[in-house]
GUSE-782708 format. One record per residue (C-alpha): x, y, z; residue in one letter. Coordinates in steps of 0.05 Angstrom, whole numbers, padded with zeros to 5 digits, always signed. Layout:
REM residues N
XYZA ...
***
This chain:
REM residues 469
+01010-00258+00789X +00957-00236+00744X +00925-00165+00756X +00858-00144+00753X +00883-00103+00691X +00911-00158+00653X +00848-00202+00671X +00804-00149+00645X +00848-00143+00584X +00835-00220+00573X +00757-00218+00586X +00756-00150+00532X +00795-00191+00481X +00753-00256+00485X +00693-00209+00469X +00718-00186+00420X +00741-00243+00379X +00673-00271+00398X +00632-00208+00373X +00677-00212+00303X +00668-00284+00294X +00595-00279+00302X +00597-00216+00254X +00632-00261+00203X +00579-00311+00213X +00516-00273+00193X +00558-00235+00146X +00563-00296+00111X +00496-00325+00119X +00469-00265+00087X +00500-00279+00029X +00494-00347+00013X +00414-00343+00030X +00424-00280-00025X +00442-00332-00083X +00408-00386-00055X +00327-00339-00059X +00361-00327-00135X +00372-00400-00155X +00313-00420-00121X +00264-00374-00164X +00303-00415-00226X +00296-00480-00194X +00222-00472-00182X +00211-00453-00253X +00246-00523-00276X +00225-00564-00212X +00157-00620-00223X +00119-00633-00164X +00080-00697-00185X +00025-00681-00130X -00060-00679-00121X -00098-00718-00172X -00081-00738-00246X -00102-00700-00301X -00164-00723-00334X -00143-00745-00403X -00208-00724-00458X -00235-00775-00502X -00202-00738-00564X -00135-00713-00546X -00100-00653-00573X -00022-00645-00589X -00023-00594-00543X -00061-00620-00487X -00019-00682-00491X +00046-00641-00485X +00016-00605-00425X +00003-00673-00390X +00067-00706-00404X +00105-00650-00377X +00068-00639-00318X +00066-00713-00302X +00120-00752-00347X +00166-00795-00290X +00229-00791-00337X +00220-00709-00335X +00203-00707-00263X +00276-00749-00243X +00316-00702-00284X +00278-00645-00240X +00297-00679-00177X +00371-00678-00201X +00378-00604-00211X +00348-00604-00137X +00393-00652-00126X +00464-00611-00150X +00421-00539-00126X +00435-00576-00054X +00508-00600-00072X +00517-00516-00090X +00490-00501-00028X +00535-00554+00015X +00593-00523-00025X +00585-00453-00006X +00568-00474+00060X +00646-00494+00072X +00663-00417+00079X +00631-00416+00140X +00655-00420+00204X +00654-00499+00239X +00621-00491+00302X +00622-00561+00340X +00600-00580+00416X +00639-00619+00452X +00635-00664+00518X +00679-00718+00556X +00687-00761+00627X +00739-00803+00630X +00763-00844+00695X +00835-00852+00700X +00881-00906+00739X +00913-00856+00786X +00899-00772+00803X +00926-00718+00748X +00919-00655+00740X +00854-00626+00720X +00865-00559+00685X +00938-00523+00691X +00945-00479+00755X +00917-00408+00749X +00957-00374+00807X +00896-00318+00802X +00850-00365+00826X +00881-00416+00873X +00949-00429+00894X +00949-00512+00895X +00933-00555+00831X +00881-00589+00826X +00893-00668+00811X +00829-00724+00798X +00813-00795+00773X +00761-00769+00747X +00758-00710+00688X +00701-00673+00657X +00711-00630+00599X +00653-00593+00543X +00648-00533+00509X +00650-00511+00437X +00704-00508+00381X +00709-00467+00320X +00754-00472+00256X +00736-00425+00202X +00777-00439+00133X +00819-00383+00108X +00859-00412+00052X +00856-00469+00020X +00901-00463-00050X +00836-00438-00079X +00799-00498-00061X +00735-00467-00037X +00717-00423-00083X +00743-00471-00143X +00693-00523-00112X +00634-00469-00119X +00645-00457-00183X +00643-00529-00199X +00586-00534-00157X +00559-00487-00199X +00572-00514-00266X +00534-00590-00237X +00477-00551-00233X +00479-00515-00304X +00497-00585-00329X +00435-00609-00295X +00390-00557-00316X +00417-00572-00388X +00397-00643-00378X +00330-00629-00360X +00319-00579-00415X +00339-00634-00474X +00294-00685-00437X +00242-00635-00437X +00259-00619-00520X +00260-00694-00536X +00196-00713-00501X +00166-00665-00536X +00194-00693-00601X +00180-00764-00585X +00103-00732-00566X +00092-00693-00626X +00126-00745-00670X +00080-00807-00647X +00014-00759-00644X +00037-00748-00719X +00042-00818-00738X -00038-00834-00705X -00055-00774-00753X -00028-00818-00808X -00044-00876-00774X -00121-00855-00785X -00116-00811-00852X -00095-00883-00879X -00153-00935-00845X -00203-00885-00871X -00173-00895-00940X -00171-00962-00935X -00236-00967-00904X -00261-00925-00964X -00231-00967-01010X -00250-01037-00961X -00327-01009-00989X -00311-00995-01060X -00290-01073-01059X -00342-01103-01019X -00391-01066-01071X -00353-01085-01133X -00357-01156-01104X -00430-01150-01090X -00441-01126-01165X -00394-01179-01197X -00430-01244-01160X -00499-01210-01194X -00462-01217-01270X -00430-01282-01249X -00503-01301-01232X -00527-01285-01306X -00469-01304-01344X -00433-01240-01354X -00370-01250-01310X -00324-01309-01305X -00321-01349-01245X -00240-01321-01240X -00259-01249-01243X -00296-01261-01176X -00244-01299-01144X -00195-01238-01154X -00238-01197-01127X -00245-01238-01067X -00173-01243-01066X -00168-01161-01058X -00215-01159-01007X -00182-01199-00966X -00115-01163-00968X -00154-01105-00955X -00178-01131-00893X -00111-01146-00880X -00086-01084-00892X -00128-01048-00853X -00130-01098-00786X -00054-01080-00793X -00060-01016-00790X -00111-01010-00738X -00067-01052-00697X -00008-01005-00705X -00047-00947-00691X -00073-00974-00620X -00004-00998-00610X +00013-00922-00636X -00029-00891-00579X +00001-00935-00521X +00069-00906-00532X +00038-00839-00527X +00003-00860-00458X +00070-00891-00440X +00116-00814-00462X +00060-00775-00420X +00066-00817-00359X +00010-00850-00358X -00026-00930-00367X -00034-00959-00441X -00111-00955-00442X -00116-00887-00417X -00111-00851-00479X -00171-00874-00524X -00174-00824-00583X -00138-00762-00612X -00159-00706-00662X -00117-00657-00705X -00098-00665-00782X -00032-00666-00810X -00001-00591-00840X +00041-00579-00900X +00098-00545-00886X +00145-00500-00929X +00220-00500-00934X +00218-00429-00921X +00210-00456-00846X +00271-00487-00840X +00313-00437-00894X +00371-00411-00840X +00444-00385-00868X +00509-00417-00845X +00520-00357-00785X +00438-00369-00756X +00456-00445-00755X +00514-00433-00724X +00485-00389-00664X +00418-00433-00657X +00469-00495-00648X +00502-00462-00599X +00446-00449-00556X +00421-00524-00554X +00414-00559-00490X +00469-00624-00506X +00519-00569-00536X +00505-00522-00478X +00523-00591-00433X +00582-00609-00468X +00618-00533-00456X +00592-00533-00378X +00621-00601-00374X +00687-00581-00410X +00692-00519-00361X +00671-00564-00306X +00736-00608-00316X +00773-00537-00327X +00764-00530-00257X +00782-00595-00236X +00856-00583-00251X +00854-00520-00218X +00823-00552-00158X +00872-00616-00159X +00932-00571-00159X +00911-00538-00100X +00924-00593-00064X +00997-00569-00073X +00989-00515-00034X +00980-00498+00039X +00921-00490+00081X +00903-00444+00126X +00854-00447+00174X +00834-00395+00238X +00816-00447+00300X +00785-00436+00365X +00758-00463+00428X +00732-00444+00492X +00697-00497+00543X +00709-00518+00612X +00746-00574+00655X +00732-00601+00730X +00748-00666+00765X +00718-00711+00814X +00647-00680+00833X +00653-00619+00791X +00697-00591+00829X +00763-00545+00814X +00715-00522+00753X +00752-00466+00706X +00746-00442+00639X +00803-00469+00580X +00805-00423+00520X +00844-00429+00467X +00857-00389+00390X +00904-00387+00335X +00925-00405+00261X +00941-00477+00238X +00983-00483+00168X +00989-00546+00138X +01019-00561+00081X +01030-00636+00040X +01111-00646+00035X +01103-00715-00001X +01048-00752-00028X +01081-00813-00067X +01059-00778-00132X +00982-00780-00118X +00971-00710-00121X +01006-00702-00189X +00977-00758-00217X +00907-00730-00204X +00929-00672-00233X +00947-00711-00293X +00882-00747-00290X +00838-00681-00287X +00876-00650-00349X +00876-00707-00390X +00790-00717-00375X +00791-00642-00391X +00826-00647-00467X +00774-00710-00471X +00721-00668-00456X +00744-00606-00503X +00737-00657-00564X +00674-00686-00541X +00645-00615-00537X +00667-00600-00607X +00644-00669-00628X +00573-00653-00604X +00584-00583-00638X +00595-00621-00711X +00539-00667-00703X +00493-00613-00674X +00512-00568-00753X +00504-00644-00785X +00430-00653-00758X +00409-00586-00781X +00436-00591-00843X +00405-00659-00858X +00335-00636-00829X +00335-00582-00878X +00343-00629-00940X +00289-00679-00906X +00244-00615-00901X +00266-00597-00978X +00258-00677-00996X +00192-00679-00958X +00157-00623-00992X +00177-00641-01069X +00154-00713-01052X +00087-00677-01020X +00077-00645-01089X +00086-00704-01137X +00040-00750-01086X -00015-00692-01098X -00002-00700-01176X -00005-00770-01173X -00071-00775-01130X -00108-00729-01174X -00087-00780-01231X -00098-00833-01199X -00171-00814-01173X -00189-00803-01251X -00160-00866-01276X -00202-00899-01228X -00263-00847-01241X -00255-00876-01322X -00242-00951-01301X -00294-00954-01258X -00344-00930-01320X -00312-00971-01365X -00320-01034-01323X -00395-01012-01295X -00416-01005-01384X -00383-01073-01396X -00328-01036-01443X -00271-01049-01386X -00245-01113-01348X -00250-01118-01271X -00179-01127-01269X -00166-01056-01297X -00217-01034-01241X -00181-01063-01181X -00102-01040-01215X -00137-00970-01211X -00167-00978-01151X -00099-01010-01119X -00064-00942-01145X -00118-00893-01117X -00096-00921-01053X -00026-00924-01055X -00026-00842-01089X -00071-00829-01018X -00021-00861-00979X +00030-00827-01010X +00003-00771-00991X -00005-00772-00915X +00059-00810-00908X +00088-00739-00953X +00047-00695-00899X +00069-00744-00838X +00148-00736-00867X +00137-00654-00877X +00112-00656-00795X +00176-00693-00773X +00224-00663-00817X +00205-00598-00780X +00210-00632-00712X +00278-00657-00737X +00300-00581-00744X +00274-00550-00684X +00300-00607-00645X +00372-00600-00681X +00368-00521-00663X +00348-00530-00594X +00282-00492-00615X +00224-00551-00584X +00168-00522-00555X +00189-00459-00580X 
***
């Protein structure tokens, strides 16, 4: 027979365990709600809320303002924000299995003939209690102790998701800012060159103008008109094409900053010459700026990520250890012969044989993982190769900048002295329109030097992870 000691023994330890386990509990929730107020202050600097009324676009649109819009309201940026939610939520789930497993319970279940309810308790009654009918709830706990490493392995890989996601999101941030400052460049061209040609469209239309007036009294050939006419019409050309790229220039700009085609009417800025002193880096700055670029950066969190993954396969050769509980209550037939059931202990489990699953994952993981390892130092080569080749675009760009300037100033004379010569009747209005025709192209050359100066810089700060910067 039990004693009123020994019950009062029982009732102290079941306290006990309960006051520990719910110790462990908050212990633990303190914690994790620890890291998770730290990631979230990162997460809310990366995270786009795509919420309350567009921003108004201006008539003339800046580089800047049209950076501002497209990250505040590009779709593309705002899904790769949604997945480092996204794996900040897989983190949390993962350091959520060190906690305790708290689970309610209930059952009724009507059986063919009487059995016992809940074992005899010689304390409480003498006679067993036997029912068709049995009731059973209450709560049951398991709280993981060891699992080969498992649970904190799956954190940290938890962990790296997220940096591989946050990685993601900062080279889709870089390139839209590339692709933006790139095609904002190319309008800048775009209109440096209509008003060229339009300039040039006027010199024609005049020279045309003055030649039917000497065809009229004899002092131009019939032929000399027709080229003319002939120029003026490629001009046209020339310049319906390039309006036509330009407004098709400015739709993929509406389209990178998230918005409809005909949204974005007009833009304003000029092109800027840029020095090779810009890009000028030695072999050991190139090497640290490459390491610090997003798709490097993901390529070495993925490569660790897959790290872990053999660690966390091979511990499914080891045992597991968990701490389980329960405590709930039984009756039978009207809720009656009613007592407690409480239960506690250690379960160890351990995988004997698997028919070679386990060790092929194994397998699997490591051989991902030296996949990985040469993909990161693939990325790593390419990454030195971009830089490398931006530089002698920049170098390229500029030399090419300063003969197109040598070759315009030419150009603009030998069409000054043409131009003379054909107006004084000394000159042919063939030699006029070759001059002319080389004006332009020396212009053109020009803003497409200027345009190629803009982008080979973009090409280097994209290669060294340094947009926006």
């Amino acid at each position: 027979m039990v004693t009123f000691r020994q019950r009062k023994r029982l009732s102290d330890a079941k306290v006990a365990i309960l006051s520990l386990l719910t110790l462990l509990i908050s212990f633990s929730v303190l914690q994790i709600k620890e890291v998770e107020a730290e990631d979230n202050q990162q997460i809310d600097s990366l995270r786009i809320e795509r919420k309350g009324p567009l921003t108004q676009i201006p008539t003339h649109l800046t580089l800047s303002q049209a950076i501002r819009i497209a990250l505040k309201e590009s779709p593309l940026l705002a899904s790769k924000s949604n997945m480092v939610s996204a794996f900040k939520q897989r983190e949390r789930a993962a350091k959520g299995s060190l906690l305790p497993k708290v689970d309610a319970y209930s059952s009724y279940r009507r059986l063919n003939e009487p059995q016992l309810v809940v074992p005899m308790k010689s304390f409480e009654r003498k006679n067993a209690f036997f029912s068709r009918d049995h009731y059973s709830y209450g709560l049951s706990l398991k709280v993981p102790v060891f699992e080969g490493g498992r649970l904190w392995t799956n954190i940290t890989m938890a962990e790296l998701s997220k940096a591989i996601s946050k990685e993601d999101f900062r080279l889709t941030s870089q390139e839209l800012i590339y692709n933006i400052t790139n095609v904002f460049n190319e309008i800048l061209f775009l209109k440096d060159l209509e008003n060229a040609q339009n300039e040039t469209l006027s010199a024609l239309k005049k020279l045309r103008a003055d030649a039917r007036t000497r065809l009229r009294v004899g002092r131009l050939a019939p032929v000399d008109l027709m080229r003319i006419d002939t120029q003026v019409a490629e001009q046209e050309s020339s310049l319906e094409s390039t309006r036509q790229e330009r407004v098709r220039a400015l739709e993929t700009l509406a389209q990178l900053m998230g918005r409809q085609p005909q949204e974005v009417k007009d833009i304003r800025g000029r092109l800027m010459e840029h020095g090779v002193n810009e890009v000028e880096k030695s072999p050991h700055e190139i090497s640290t700026l490459v390491s610090q670029r997003p798709d490097v950066k993901k390529a070495w969190n993925e490569m660790k990520l897959l790290e872990k993954t053999i660690r966390y396969q091979k511990g499914l050769h080891l045992p597991r250890l968990d701490l389980v509980g329960d405590y709930g209550r039984k009756a039978g037939s009207g809720f009656e012969g009613d007592e407690e059931q409480w239960s506690a202990g250690l379960v160890v489990s351990l995988n004997i044989f698997s028919g070679g699953v386990i060790s092929a994952k194994v397998k699997e993981a490591e051989e991902r993982y030296l996949a990985s390892r040469n993909r990161y130092e693939n990325v790593r080569l390419s990454a030195i190769k971009e830089v490398m080749h931006a530089i002698s675009e920049m170098k390229e760009a500029s030399k090419r900048l300063r003969a197109a300037r040598s070759a315009l100033k030419a150009a603009k004379e030998s069409f000054r002295i043409e131009e003379v010569r054909y107006r004084t009747g000394v000159g042919t209005v063939t030699d006029s329109l070759l001059s002319q025709s080389a004006w332009l192209r020396a212009r053109a050359n020009v803003y497409r030097a200027l345009f190629d100066c803009e982008k080979a810089l973009m090409d280097f700060r994209l290669a060294t992870g340094r947009v926006g910067i």
